[in-house]
Every structure is written in structure tokens, then in C-alpha cells.
C-alpha angles and dihedrals in degrees: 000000000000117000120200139196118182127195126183109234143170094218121052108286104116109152143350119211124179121200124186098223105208092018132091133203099013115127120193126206106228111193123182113241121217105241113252123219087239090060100052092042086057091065116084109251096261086059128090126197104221102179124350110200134184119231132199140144119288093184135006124353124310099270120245087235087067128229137260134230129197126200110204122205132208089218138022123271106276109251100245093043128082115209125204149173119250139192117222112225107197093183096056090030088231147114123249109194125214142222096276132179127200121214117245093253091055093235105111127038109199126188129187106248124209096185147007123254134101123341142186137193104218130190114223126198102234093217092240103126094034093056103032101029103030109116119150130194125288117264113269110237102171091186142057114255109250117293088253091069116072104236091176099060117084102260098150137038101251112206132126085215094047120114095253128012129222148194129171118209146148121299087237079207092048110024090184097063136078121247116196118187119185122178119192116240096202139084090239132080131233159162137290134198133183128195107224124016109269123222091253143345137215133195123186088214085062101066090234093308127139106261126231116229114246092255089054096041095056087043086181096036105125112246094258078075096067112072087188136347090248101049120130121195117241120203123207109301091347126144141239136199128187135180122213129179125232093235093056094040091050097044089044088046096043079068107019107045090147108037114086121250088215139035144197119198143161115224123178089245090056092045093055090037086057105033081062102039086050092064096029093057131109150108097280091066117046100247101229083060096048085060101040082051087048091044097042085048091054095052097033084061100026089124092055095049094047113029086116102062118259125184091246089195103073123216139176086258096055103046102087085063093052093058088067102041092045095090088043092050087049091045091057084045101060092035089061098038087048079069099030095033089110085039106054087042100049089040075055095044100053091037083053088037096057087044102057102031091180092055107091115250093224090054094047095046088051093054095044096051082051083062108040086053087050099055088046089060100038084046082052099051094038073059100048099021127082091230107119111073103099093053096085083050106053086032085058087044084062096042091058116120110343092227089070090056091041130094106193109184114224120192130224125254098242084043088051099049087045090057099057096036084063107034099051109139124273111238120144112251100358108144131233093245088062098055114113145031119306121191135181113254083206093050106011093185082061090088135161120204121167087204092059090045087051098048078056096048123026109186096051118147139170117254104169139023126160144130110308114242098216105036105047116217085015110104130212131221134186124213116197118216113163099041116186112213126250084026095116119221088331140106136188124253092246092048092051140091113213114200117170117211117221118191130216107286097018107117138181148232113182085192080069115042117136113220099046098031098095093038096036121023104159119091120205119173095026108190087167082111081054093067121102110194089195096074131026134269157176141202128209103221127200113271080233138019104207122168128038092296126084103210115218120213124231107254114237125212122207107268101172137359123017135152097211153329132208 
């Protein structure tokens, strides 16, 4: 037997029935509840309670195969809402939804009930729009980046449509120093990493704050949590600004002219973080405090959610995967924060606390434990309610090619000549002509570079240099890498490195030398036809020559670097 309330309404609420499948002759009394302040405040913001009834048996017990109610609607769910069926918990003062399936036509939301008590009918945002449609406006960078970054060299993906958009400009505090803002054009959130510390960050979710680094922020999370030590959480459509100094950029790029200075990821840990900021958020919690409580909640409860084991790095391949373990992930969630809920808020409260000493302690306590509340019962309804289908989907769309997702800092040429100019390597005596790095055009893996000998060897330093006998206008120089103490400006032969310099215009016929020529006439290999006369070079001779054959060395011509030739 089928019991009924109706209500007139200007929104979609039209009847609740209630049924007892498997059980016969039992009636139910279905009255409808005013709604209390304490029950809407329990929804997260992008909820929206629609009727709240009281159930209870008309005739007989409640049965042990359970009941059903059905909410009918006047019109259908709204496309981009979610409706579902939730169970009032007075004692906890929060909502538990419920398993809930919607008709094909949209116009009644039932839900399996296993006992009778208070119930609500709630409108959810799916997320749709927010993960699919969401774009936001470019960065504005009003001025040109500093004349040592190349702003003319393709170090971004530029697109309006792109996944995260991107500007470079002058820090207006620090004009020598290079500001980046990014802003992600996505409704997802995700994960950034620099490469080196910047000077400073900004997040507009931070309310010009100085933001924590994810690692900071979760203070108990376990290490699989932090995809990198420099990573920095980045809401929907939030942005980002960072400040680097020349010196840092120059010295990371000298080593690194392929690796991006900035990242965008997605990571498991960010996805859940953001899919529950997203609901949890409003003005009536700060922001920054709505996501330390979110982030605090995930790590605080990291071996629930993946006890299972779940690929934490996300990737396109793996998507298709998320999107099923996403409910279970929510479900572990909101059965550990139903015991940690007071936990997690008041650990949120004091970090926040600590953070914003003129903020009072009793305010913030209060706010924290909103939003804890809050997560419990989004984590609950990501659990129950169809609404995650779209997120693999907008998570892939910021996965998309990596480039798009990259900053890779280019200099400028006046910034790059200037680099090497003021960062040759310090060896005593050695002389301009020697700088760089000098390869074999017939072996070009066969190279000389007085910086790699000195990174080897720190203490190099040059103890000769003088006309080479047998090569007349070359000159010869002696590096001494092994030096023995006491041993004055001196090195032995087996503790050197001999390089001989050869000018523009100086040749050279092995055939002919002049040291070797009466002891060792005999050339093998010759690279006397190697030698351009046109450009510099040097050779890197053998500390000794043994045996009936004088062995020539490979000329090497300069490839990068250099302070002068002559």
C-alpha cells in the first residue's frame, strides 16, 4: 500500500509516496517538515534543499525488507542538477544521502529506505558545466618581462581556448625580476611545479597571502601525497603568480634548456581536493581555509582512500579507470571524516589559526568545523549521486599535450652573451682564446672544455704556456690537475693536461713536425688534411708518445662558448 503527502509548490516537489516492496498491508504517514536554518546550512553551497518530510508507520512495523519513497516532480531535473534523496541526522546535525535513482522522464527521484525517520529531496550542481564549459580570461601582464627574458620566443602555448593561460611581465617591486601568471582554464583543479623556488607566489585564492605549498599546507599527509616539493594547489579557474630572479632563471636554464620552468598536472590527490573544494566553497567560509580543511581531510584520511591501491599520478591512459573509482574514493572519504570530521576542523582551525594571528580563534573554529561538515556531506553525495561522470573527461582535457601545460623560459641574446661572458670559469692563467667547448668535426663526441675539466677537477690551474717547438705560431699550455704540495707552480707529466693552441692561419704537417721528426718519423693516424686554417683550433695531445709511430691528435674547432680567437 502506497502512502502520499502532497504539497503546492512553485518549484518541482509535487507528491511523496512511500511503498513497502515485499511487504503487504502496511500504510505509512508521510508530513511535510518546515525546513530549519541548521538543515540548509548542512548542504554544501552548490546544493539546494527542495522538501524535507517526516516518515513514520501508519500501520504495522517497519518491515526488515525495507521501504521505498518517491519523490514526484511537477517538471523534469534540470540538466545541469542532480537530485537526491537524504537522511536527516539530528544528532550530528547533518545530511546522509542516499542511493537514489532518477525516471527516464526526469519527474520522480526514489531511494531504498532501511528505516523511517526525516527525509529531503535536494538539488546538486553535476558538475557539467563547471568541468567541460568553464574558461576564464587571460592573465594581465601590463608590462613587458625584463629585457633578459626572450618575449619574443615561443615559451608558452598561447591559446584562449588552451588548458591554462599564460603571460610573462615585469615584477613592477623588483623590475629586474621576472613575474609569470598562469590562470587554469579549466573546472578542475590541479598541480603546479616549479623548478626552482621563486622568489614569491600569489594566489588569488589566497587573498594575497603568501601560499603554502601542498606539502606544508597537509602538514600529516604521507609522502605519496606530494607530487613534488614544490608543488602549489590551483583551484578552477584560479591564478597563479610567481617571481623569479635572473640570476636563478640563467643559472636553471644554462643546465636545464629544455625542462619547463613551470607545470601544470593533475594528480588523484588534486582531483579529489577540487572536486570538494569546488561544492564546500562560499562566502560564508575564507576560501584559503575551506581548502586547508579539504586538503587536511584528504591526508588525514589518505590510507582509507587508498587502501586499495590507486595510481596517484594521473595519466590519459589511466583516466578511464578514475572515472570508476572516483565514487568509491569519495565513499572512504566520507566514512573516515564521519569519525575525523572535529579532528580535521579544529587541526584547520589552529594551522589557520597560526597563520592569521589577528583572526579570532572562536570564529575561525566555528568556520572550519562548516566546512568540515560540509566535506563529509559533499564526499557523501560524490558517493550516492550520479554526478561524476564529466570529471575524466575535463581531467583528460587537462592532460592534453603537455606543451600546452609547459612554460619554458628562453633568454635573450644580449642576456645569453652576457651569461657566459660572466660565468667563465675561473682557472688561473688560462687564457681567453681557451674558453668554450671545442669538438672534432671528424668525432664530434671527441670534445675539450676547460669548464668540464674543471667540474672534475676543481682545483685546475694553468702552469705553462709558450710557442710550440714543433708547430711554429701554435702555442702550448699545460693544465695541472693532480698538483703535489709543496711542489711550487709545477705539476708532474702524469698529473697534467696538455692542449696546443693553433691560430687562424697556423697549419700543420705531422710529416714535419720538429720534435719527434728524427726519433719518430712515421705519422698514423695524420690529421694534418683536418686542419682549417680559416677558424681556430686546438688539439689535446697524449701526456706521452712510446713506440715507432708518432700519433697525431684530431683537431677541434670551437662549437659553443668562447671569449675570442685570434
Amino acid at each position: 500500500m502506497q502512502s502520499a503527502a502532497t504539497t503546492p509548490t512553485s518549484l518541482a516537489r509535487a507528491e511523496v509516496t512511500v511503498n513497502f516492496p515485499g511487504a503487504s498491508g502496511l500504510e505509512a504517514t508521510v508530513t511535510n517538515r518546515p525546513q530549519t536554518p541548521d538543515m540548509q546550512v548542512a548542504l554544501p553551497p552548490q546544493a539546494s534543499l527542495d522538501q524535507v518530510v517526516d516518515l513514520d508507520m501508519k500501520t504495522g512495523a517497519f518491515p526488515a525488507s525495507g521501504a521505498q519513497v518517491t519523490f514526484a516532480l511537477n517538471q523534469p531535473v534540470p540538466g545541469d542538477k542532480v537530485a537526491f534523496v537524504a537522511n536527516w541526522d539530528p544528532g550530528s546535525q547533518s545530511w546522509v544521502p542516499l542511493a537514489s535513482e532518477t525516471s527516464p522522464d526526469g519527474k520522480s527521484i526514489s531511494a531504498k529506505l532501511a528505516h523511517f525517520s526525516t527525509y529531503g529531496l535536494a538539488f546538486w550542481s553535476n558538475l557539467t558545466g563547471k568541468l567541460l564549459s568553464v574558461r576564464t580570461s587571460r592573465p594581465d601582464c601590463p608590462a613587458p618581462p625584463p629585457n633578459w627574458d626572450d618575449n619574443s620566443a615561443p615559451q608558452f602555448f598561447d591559446d584562449i581556448n588552451g588548458p591554462v593561460l599564460w603571460c610573462a611581465t615585469t615584477d613592477p617591486a623588483h623590475p629586474d625580476d621576472l613575474e609569470i601568471k598562469l590562470k587554469l582554464n579549466r573546472g578542475a583543479a590541479a598541480a603546479i611545479t616549479t623548478a626552482i623556488k621563486p622568489n614569491w607566489s600569489h594566489s588569488d585564492l589566497w587573498q594575497g597571502n603568501t601560499p603554502e605549498t601542498w606539502s606544508t599546507m597537509v602538514l600529516s599527509g604521507p609522502d605519496a601525497l606530494v607530487p613534488d616539493p614544490g608543488a602549489y594547489f590551483i583551484q578552477p579557474t584560479g591564478e597563479y603568480e610567481f617571481g623569479f630572479g635572473k640570476a636563478d632563471v640563467l643559472n636553471f636554464w644554462h643546465s636545464n634548456r629544455t625542462k619547463p620552468l613551470i607545470q601544470v598536472d593533475a594528480t588523484v590527490p588534486y582531483v579529489l581536493a577540487g572536486l570538494i573544494y569546488t561544492q564546500i566553497s562560499d562566502a560564508s567560509v575564507v576560501p584559503a581555509l575551506s581548502l586547508i580543511t579539504t586538503t587536511m581531510a584528504i591526508a588525514q584520511c589518505s590510507s582509507e582512500i587508498y587502501g586499495a591501491g590507486v595510481d596517484l599520478t594521473l595519466s590519459s591512459s589511466s583516466l578511464k579507470s578514475l572515472g570508476a573509482q572516483l565514487p568509491g574514493l569519495m565513499g572512504a572519504l566520507a566514512s573516515c571524516m564521519s569519525g575525523q570530521s572535529d579532528s580535521v576542523a579544529q587541526a584547520a582551525a589552529n594551522y589557520w589559526a597560526t597563520r592569521n594571528p589577528a583572526s579570532t580563534i572562536t570564529e575561525v573554529e566555528k568556520s572550519a568545523h562548516l566546512a568540515a561538515k560540509r566535506i563529509l556531506v559533499a564526499a557523501r553525495i560524490y558517493a550516492a549521486a550520479q554526478a561524476l561522470a564529466p570529471v575524466a573527461d575535463a581531467a583528460t582535457d587537462l592532460l592534453l599535450d603537455p606543451i600546452a601545460r609547459q612554460f619554458i623560459f628562453q633568454p635573450s641574446d644580449q642576456a645569453l652573451k652576457d651569461y657566459v661572458q660572466n660565468n667563465r670559469p675561473t682557472v688561473p692563467g688560462l687564457p681567453v682564446v681557451l674558453e668554450g667547448k671545442w669538438c672534432s668535426q671528424l668525432n664530434p663526441s671527441n670534445c675539450f672544455s676547460v669548464a668540464d675539466e674543471k667540474a672534475k677537477h676543481p682545483d685546475l690551474f694553468v702552469y705553462y704556456s709558450g710557442p710550440a717547438k714543433d708547430a711554429p705560431g701554435a702555442t702550448d699550455y699545460a693544465f695541472c690537475i693532480g698538483h703535489t704540495p709543496g711542489a711550487g707552480n709545477t705539476c708532474s707529466t702524469a698529473g697534467s693536461i696538455f692542449v696546443r693552441y693553433f691560430p687562424v692561419g697556423v697549419g700543420w704537417d705531422c710529416s714535419k713536425n720538429h720534435a719527434y721528426y728524427d726519433q719518430i718519423p712515421i705519422c698514423d693516424p695524420d690529421y694534418s688534411a683536418a686542419h682549417d686554417l680559416s677558424r681556430p683550433r686546438i688539439i689535446h695531445p697524449p701526456n706521452h708518445q712510446q713506440g715507432s709511430v708518432y700519433h697525431d691528435s684530431e683537431p677541434m674547432y670551437l662549437v659553443s662558448g668562447g671569449g675570442g680567437s685570434n
